[in-house]
N, C-alpha and C positions, 0 to 999 in steps of 0.2 A: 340422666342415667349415670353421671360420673360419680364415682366412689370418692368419698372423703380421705383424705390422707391419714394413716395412723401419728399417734404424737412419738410414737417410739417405735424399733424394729426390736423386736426377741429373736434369737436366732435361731429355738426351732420354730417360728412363728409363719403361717402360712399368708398372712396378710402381704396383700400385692399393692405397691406403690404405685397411682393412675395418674397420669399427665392432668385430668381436666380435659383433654382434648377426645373426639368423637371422629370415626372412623367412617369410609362411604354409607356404611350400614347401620351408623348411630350408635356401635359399640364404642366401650370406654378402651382406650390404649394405654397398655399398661406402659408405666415410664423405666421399672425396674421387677423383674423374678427373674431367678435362678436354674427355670428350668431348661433340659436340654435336649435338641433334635438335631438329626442326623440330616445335611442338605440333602434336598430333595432336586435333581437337575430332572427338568422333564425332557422326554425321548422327543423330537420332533418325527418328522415325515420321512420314510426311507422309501427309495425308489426300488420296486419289486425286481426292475429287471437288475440292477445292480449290489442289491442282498435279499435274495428272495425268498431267506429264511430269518423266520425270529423266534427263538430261541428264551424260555422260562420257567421259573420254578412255581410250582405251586405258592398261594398261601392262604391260608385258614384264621389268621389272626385278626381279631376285631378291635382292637385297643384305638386305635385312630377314631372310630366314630364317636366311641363312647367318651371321649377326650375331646375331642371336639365338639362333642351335645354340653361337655360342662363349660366347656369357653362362651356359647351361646346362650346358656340358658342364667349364667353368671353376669350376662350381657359385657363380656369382653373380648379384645378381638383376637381372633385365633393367628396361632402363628403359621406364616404360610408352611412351614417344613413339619408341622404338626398332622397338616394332610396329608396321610395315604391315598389315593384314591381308591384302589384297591381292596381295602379294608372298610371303607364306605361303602362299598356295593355287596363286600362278602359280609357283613354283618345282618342284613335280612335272610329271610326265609325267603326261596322260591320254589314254585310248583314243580322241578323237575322231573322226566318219568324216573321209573325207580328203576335197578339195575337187573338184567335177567342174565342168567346161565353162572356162570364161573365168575366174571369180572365181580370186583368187588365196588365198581359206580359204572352207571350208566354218563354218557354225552352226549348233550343235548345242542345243536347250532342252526344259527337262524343269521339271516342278514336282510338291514329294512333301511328306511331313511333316516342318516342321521339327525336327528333332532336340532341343533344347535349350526347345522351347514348344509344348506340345501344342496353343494356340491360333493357330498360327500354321502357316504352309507355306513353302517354301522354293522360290526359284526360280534354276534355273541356267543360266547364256548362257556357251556354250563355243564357243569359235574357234578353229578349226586350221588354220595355215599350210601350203599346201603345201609339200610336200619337196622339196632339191635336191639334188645329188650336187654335194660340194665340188669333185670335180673338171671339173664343168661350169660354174664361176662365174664370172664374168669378172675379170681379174687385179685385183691389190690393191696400193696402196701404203700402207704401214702406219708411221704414225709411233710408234714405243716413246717416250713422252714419261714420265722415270721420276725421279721422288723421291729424289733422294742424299743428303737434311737430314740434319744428324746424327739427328732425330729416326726417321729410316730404319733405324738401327744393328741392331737385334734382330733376333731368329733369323725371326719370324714378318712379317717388312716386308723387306728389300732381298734378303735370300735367298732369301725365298721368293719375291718378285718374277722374280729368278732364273731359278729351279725351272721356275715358269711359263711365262716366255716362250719358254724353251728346250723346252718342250710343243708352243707355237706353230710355232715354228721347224721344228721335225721337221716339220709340214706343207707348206711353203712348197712353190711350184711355181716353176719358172725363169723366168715370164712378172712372179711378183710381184715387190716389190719393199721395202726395208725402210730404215729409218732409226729413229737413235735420236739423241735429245736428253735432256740429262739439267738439274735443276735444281737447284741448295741455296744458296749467296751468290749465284751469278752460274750465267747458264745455259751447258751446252758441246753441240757438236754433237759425237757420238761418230763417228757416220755418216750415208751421206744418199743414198738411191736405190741401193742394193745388192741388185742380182738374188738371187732367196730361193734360188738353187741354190749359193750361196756359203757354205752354213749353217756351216760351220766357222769363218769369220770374223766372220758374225752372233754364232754364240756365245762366241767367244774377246770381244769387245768385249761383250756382255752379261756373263760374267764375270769383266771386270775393274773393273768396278763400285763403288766405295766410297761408304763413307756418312761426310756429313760437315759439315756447315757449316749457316748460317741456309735461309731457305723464299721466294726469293722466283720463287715460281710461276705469277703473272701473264706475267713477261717469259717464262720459258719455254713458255707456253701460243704467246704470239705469235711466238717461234721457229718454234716445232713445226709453225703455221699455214704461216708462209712456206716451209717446204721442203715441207708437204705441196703447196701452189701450183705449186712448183719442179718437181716431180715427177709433176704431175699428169696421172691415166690416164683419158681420155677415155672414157666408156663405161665405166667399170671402176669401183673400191670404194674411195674413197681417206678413209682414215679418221686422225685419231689415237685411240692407246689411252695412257690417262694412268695409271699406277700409283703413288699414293701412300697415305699414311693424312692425306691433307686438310688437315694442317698449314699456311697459307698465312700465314703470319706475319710476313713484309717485302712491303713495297709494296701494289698493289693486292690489300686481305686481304678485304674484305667480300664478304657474298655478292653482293650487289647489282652493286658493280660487275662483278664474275666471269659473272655471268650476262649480265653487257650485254655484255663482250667475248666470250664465246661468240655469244650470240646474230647480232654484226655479221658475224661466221666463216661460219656453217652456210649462209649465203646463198651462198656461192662452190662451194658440193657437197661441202665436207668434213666427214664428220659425225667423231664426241666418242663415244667408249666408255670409263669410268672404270671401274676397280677398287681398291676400298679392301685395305689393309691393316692388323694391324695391332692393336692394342687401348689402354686406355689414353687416347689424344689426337686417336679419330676424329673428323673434322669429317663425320658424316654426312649434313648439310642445304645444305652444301656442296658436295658431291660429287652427291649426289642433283638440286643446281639445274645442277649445269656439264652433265649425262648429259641431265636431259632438252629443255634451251636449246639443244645440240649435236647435238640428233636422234639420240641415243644411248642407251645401254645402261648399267645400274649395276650393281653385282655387288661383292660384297664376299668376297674368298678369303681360309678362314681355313684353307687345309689345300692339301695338294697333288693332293686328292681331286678339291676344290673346283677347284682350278682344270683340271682336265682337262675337267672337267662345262662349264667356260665357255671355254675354248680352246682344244677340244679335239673335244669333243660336238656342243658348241652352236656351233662359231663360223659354219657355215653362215650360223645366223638372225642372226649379229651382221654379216657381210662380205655380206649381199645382203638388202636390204629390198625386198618384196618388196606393200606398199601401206604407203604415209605416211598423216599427219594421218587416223586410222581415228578416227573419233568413236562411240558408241552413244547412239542416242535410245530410252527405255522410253514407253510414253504407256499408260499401269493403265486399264482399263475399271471406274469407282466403280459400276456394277452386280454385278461381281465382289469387286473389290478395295478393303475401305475405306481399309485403310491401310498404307504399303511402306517399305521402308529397306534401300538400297545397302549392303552391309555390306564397310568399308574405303573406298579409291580418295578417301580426302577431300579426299585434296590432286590428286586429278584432276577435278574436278567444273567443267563450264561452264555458263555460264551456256544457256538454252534456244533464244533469240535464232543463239548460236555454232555451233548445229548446222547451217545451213544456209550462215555465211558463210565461205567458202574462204581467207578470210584469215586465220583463228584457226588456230594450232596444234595440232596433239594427239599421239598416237601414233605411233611405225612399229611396223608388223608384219615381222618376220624371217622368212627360210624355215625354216619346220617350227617356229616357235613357237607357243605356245599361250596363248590367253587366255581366263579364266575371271571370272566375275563371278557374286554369287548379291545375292541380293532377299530379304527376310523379308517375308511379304507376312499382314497379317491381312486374314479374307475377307471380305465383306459378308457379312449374316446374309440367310436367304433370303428370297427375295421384297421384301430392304430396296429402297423406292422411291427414286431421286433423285429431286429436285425443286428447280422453284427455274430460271431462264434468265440466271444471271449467271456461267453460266462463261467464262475469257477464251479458251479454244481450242475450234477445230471439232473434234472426235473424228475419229481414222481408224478405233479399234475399229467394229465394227458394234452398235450398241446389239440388245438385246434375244433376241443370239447368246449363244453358248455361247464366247466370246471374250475370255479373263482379261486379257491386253496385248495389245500391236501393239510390236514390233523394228522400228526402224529403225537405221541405218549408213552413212555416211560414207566413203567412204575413196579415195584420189589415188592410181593410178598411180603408180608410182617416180619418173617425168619427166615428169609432167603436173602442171595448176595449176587443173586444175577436177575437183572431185568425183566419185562415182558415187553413187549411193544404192540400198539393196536392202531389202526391208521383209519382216520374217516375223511373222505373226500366230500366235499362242497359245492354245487353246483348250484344252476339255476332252482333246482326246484326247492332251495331251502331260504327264498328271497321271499319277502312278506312284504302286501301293501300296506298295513298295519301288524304293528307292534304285537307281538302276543303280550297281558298283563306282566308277565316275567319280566320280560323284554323294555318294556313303558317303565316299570320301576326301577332296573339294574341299572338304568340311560339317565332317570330321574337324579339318584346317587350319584353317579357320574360327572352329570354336570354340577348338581350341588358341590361338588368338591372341585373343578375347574373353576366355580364361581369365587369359594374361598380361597385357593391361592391366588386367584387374579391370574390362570392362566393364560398364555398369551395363544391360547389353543382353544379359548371359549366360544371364539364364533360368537354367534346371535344370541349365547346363552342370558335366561334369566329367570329368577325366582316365579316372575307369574308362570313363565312356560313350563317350569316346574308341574306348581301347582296345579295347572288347569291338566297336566299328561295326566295327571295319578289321583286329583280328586275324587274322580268318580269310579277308580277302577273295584271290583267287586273284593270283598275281603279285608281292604285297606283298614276302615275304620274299625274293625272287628280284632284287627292284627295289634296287640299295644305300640309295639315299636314301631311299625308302619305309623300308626296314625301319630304318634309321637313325631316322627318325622315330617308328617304332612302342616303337624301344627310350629314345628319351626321353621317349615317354607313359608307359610303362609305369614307367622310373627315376620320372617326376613322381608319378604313381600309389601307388608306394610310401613317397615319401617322405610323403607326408601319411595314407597309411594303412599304416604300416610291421606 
């Protein structure tokens, strides 16, 4: 499986340098690319009696899996900080119920055996956004803010860039509106406020495209900013979508500053939806800080599959948010639960204090998005007594019930600036001796991505246990991305048990 060496390096050239050497899983290790992630520390086991609350932001961003499906399917080995976990479990579809009355998602929680430690349980908090019919949305100004560096050149960055938007575009409604700015030495506006029933000149101007010159991607961030202002729809969805592979390598390059210029932006209603491309010279910690500063969405397209699933499928949840800053508060009852652990989300984690003040950022929820979180939870042994009057919170659980947690949630109206709060308590009767299918796949993900960092939190996990949870579950093979995923358990599977 190892790749031959190239005889030379081009520098916008996406070819990766491979040792020759072979990974536990028979993937090639790469010996040298450029690409860059943000560490990932994973949360270990907190004792409930002595912080019995945990504290997180939502997230909706899939860019991890899909980033991860091209490390494997390129058969090279992924980098450990390239896993989300998170983002591996949010990127499927699940059954959740749909939302009723006023709230704009339903939650859904369940607790069964965890999979991978028979001393432990598992628990899962599932959100589902209500649905909306795209053509019931209110109009859109959409700025294509797009990557033209030479670094852009390759089949799988500007064409397929391309490919995608012209996805987009087939949907446009006459009410929308479109622009495009593009970046590489110096930024150009291609166009700017063109009614979406023009798609023929949308995409004649999206295919004329070339790639070519240095990266400096700040100044066209602040382009993009002022014609979205320019054009701006009252009531309506006015976004940019930025398409590069992250390169920012003239002027303002860091992430820091990029995240302070986003962040001055999104104050004005314009939210930031990235999409990486691309392999080789991702800035994925990059991209990943402008998406969520920007009140937006991250997504990484390595196919043209991929981008229908995000511009196509999904863009409902992307063009109408439908509750902001969605925060989740857990509070473990240590009669129950001695000791729990958030499994992923580490770089969403706030502090405890944050969940009540409405200044603090966190999430948006999309229509018909879905949000999933699970908990490893070891139980108290029976009858174990607390003791002791130095805890620092009052309990909302009910002591001495049959009540494992208490949920609470956060979440702001689209155009409101003070919160709501909704609280679901947890008991015994939400404990399962089998898995609901929801349930057997979001644990499946799970470990798949504990398997890929080499978490030291995998327990018993292993690709056959994978495969055998989710083989046979109804719907799988019918689902593309589902069964997509089943056939790169099963390739994993094989390769180390050939």
């Amino acid at each position: 499986m190892a790749s031959s060496m190239p005889e030379y390096a081009n520098a916008y050239s996406d070819a990766l340098y491979f040792s020759g050497e072979m990974d536990a899983y028979g993937f090639d290790v790469p010996d040298f690319n450029t690409e860059e992630y943000n560490s990932i520390t994973e949360r270990g086991f907190v004792s409930a009696y002595k912080v019995p609350l945990s504290t997180f932001s939502i997230d909706v961003d899939t860019a991890s899996y899909s980033n991860v499906r091209r490390y494997l399917q390129n058969g090279q080995q992924v980098p450990r900080d390239a896993v989300r976990i998170e983002e591996m479990i949010n990127y499927f579809r699940y059954d959740y119920p749909k939302p009723q009355g006023d709230v704009p998602f339903s939650v859904y929680t369940e607790i069964s055996d965890c999979p991978w430690n028979n001393d432990s349980k598992l628990l899962l908090i599932g959100l589902q956004g209500k649905e909306v019919d795209l053509s019931d949305i209110p109009p859109s100004h959409l700025v294509f803010l797009i990557d033209v560096s030479g670094s852009m050149w390759s089949e799988n960055k500007l064409p397929l860039v391309k490919k995608a938007l012209a996805l987009l575009v087939e949907n446009l409604r006459p009410q929308d509106r479109i622009s495009i700015v593009t970046y590489a030495g110096s930024d150009s506006v291609v166009m700017e406020g063109v009614p979406g029933d023009r798609k023929l000149e949308i995409t004649e101007a999206i295919e004329s495209l070339e790639a070519g010159g240095a990266t400096a991607g700040a100044k066209g961030i602040e382009t993009a900013y002022e014609i979205a202002k320019k054009y701006f729809i009252k009531g309506g969805n006015n976004r940019v979508i930025l398409a590069t592979d992250g390169d920012f390598n003239v002027g303002v390059s860091s992430e820091g500053e990029l995240t302070r210029l986003i962040e001055k932006k999104r104050g004005e209603g314009v939210y930031l939806s990235v999409m990486g491309f691309g392999q080789g010279n991702i800035k994925d910690n990059k991209m990943e800080a402008l998406a969520d500063n920007g009140n937006g969405n991250y997504s990484y397209i390595d196919s043209l599959l991929e981008a229908r699933k995000v511009l196509v499928e999904e863009m409902g949840g992307t063009l109408l948010t439908i509750a902001k800053d969605v925060k989740i508060q857990v509070e473990f009852n240590p009669e129950k639960v001695r000791e729990y652990r958030l499994i992923g989300y580490e770089n969403r984690m706030l502090n405890d204090e944050d969940f009540d003040d409405d200044t603090k950022d966190a999430g948006e929820l999309g229509a018909g998005h879905r949000v999933t979180a699970l908990y490893e939870i070891i139980p108290a042994a029976e009858g174990e007594k607390i003791e002791g009057n130095d805890l620092k919170y009052q309990y909302s659980v009910v002591k001495g019930s049959d009540e494992w947690l208490n949920i609470q949630i956060r979440y702001k109206e689209p155009e409101e600036e003070t919160s709501k709060l909704l609280a679901f308590p947890v008991d015994d009767s939400h404990i399962r001796s089998v898995m609901s299918d929801n349930f057997a796949f979001a644990s499946a993900a799970a470990e798949f991505g504990l398997l890929l960092r080499d978490s030291e939190y995998k327990g018993g996990s292993s690709f056959e246990n994978i495969y055998r949870r989710i083989a046979g579950l109804p719907g799988v093979k019918e689902d593309p991305y589902k069964a997509e995923f089943l056939e790169m358990v099963k390739s994993m599977k094989t390769n180390i048990n050939p």
